[in-house]
ROSE-4610 file (N, C-alpha, C; in Angstrom, 1 decimal, always signed):
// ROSE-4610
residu = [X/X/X/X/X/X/X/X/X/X/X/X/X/X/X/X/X/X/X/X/X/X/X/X/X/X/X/X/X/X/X/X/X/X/X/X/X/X/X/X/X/X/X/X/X/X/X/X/X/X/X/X/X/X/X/X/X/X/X/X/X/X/X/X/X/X/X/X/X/X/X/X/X/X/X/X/X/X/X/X/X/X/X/X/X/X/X/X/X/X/X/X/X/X/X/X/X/X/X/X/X/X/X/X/X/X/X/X/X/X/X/X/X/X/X/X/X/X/X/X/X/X/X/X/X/X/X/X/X/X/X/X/X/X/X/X/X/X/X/X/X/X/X/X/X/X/X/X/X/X/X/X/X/X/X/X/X/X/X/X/X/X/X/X/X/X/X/X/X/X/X]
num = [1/1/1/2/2/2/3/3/3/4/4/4/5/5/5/6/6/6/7/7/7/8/8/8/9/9/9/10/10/10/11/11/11/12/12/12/13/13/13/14/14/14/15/15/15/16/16/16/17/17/17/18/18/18/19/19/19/20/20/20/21/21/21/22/22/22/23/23/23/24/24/24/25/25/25/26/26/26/27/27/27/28/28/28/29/29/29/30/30/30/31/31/31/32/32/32/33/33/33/34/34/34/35/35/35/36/36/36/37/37/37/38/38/38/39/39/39/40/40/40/41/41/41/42/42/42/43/43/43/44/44/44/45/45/45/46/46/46/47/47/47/48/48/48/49/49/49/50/50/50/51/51/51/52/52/52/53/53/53/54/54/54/55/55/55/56/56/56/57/57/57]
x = [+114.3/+113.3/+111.9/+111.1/+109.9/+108.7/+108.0/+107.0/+106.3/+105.6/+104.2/+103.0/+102.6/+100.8/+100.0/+98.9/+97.5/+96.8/+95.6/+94.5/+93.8/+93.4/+93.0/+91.7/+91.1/+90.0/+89.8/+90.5/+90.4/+91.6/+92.6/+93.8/+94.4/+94.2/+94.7/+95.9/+96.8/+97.8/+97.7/+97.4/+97.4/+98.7/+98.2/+99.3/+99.4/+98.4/+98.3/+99.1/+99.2/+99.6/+98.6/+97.3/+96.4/+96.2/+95.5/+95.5/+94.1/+93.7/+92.4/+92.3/+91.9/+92.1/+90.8/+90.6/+89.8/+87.8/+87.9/+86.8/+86.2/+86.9/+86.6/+86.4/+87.3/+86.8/+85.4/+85.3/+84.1/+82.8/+82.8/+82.0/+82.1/+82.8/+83.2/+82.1/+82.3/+81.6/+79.9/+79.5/+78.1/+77.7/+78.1/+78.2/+77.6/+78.8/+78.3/+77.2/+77.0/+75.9/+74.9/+74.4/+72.9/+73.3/+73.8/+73.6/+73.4/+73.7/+72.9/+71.4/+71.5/+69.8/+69.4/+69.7/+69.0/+68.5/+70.0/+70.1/+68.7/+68.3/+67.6/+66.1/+66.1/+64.5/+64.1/+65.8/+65.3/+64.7/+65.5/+65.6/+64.0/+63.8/+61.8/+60.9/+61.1/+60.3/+60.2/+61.4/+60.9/+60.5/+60.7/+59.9/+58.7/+58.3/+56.6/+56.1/+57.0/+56.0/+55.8/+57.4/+56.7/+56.0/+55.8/+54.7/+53.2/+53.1/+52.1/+51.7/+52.5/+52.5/+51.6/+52.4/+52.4/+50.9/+50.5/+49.0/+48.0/+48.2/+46.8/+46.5/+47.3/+47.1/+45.9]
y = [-31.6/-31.0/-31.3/-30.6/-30.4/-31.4/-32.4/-32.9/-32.2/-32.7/-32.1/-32.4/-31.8/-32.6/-32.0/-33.4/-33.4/-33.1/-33.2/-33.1/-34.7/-35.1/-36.5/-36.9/-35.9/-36.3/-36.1/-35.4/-34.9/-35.3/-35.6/-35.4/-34.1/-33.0/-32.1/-31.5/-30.6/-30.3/-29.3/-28.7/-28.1/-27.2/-25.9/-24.9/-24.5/-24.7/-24.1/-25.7/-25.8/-27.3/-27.5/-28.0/-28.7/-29.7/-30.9/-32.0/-31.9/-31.1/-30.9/-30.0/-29.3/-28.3/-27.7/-25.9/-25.6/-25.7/-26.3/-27.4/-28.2/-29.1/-30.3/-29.7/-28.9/-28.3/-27.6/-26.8/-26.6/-27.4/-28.5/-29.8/-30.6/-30.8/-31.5/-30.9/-29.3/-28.5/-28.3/-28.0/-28.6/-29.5/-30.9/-32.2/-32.5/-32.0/-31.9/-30.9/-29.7/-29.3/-30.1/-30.6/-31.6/-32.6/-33.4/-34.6/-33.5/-32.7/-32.7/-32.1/-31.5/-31.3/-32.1/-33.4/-34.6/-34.8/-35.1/-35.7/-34.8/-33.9/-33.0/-33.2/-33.3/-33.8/-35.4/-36.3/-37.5/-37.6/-36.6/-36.5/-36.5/-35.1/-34.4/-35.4/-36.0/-37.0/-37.9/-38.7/-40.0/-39.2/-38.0/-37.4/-37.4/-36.9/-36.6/-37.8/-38.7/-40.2/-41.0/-40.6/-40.9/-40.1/-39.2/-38.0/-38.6/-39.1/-39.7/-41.0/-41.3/-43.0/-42.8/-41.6/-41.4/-41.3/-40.1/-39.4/-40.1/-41.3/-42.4/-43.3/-43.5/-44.6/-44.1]
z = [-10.1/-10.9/-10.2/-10.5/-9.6/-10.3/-9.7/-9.9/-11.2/-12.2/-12.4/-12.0/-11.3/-10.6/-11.6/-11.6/-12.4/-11.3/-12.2/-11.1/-11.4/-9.8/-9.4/-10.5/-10.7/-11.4/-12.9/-13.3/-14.7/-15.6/-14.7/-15.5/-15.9/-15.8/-16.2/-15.4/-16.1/-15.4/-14.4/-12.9/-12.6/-11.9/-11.8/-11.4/-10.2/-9.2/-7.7/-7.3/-5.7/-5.0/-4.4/-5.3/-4.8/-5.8/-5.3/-6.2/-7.3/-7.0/-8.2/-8.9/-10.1/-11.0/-10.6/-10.8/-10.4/-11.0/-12.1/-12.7/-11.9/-11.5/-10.7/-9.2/-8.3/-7.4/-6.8/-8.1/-8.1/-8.5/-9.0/-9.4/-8.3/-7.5/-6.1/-5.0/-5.3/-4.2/-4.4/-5.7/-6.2/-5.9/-6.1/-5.2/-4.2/-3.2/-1.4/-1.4/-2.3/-1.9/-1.9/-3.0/-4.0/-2.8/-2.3/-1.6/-0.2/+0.1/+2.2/+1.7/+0.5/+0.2/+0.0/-0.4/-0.8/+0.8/+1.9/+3.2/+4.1/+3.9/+4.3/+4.2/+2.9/+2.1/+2.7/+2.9/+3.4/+4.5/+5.4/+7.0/+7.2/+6.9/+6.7/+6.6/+5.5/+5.1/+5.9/+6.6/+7.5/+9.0/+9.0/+10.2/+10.0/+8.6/+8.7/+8.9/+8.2/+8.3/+9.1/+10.3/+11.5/+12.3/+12.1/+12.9/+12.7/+11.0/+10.6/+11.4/+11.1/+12.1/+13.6/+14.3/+15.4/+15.7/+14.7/+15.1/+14.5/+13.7/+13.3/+14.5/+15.4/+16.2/+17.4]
């Protein structure tokens, strides 16, 4: 008899043979989005401030 797989994050039963239901998939992928926008906004910022740094001296 065949496994039932949940999904890792939610618990729910899912029907495709992936380990996550398609809820959490898509909450996973929203996710990675918000954090390289975050990683982006960080990047900028310690550039301007050392650009700032650079051009006071």
């Amino acid at each position: 008899m065949a496994k039932k797989r949940h999904c890792k994050y939610c618990g729910c039963r899912v029907t495709n043979q992936s380990d996550m239901c398609p809820s959490c998939t898509e909450k996973l992928r929203l996710i990675r989005k918000i954090r390289a926008i975050v990683f982006t906004i960080k990047h900028n910022a310690e550039r301007e401030k050392l650009h700032d740094q650079t051009g006071n001296d």
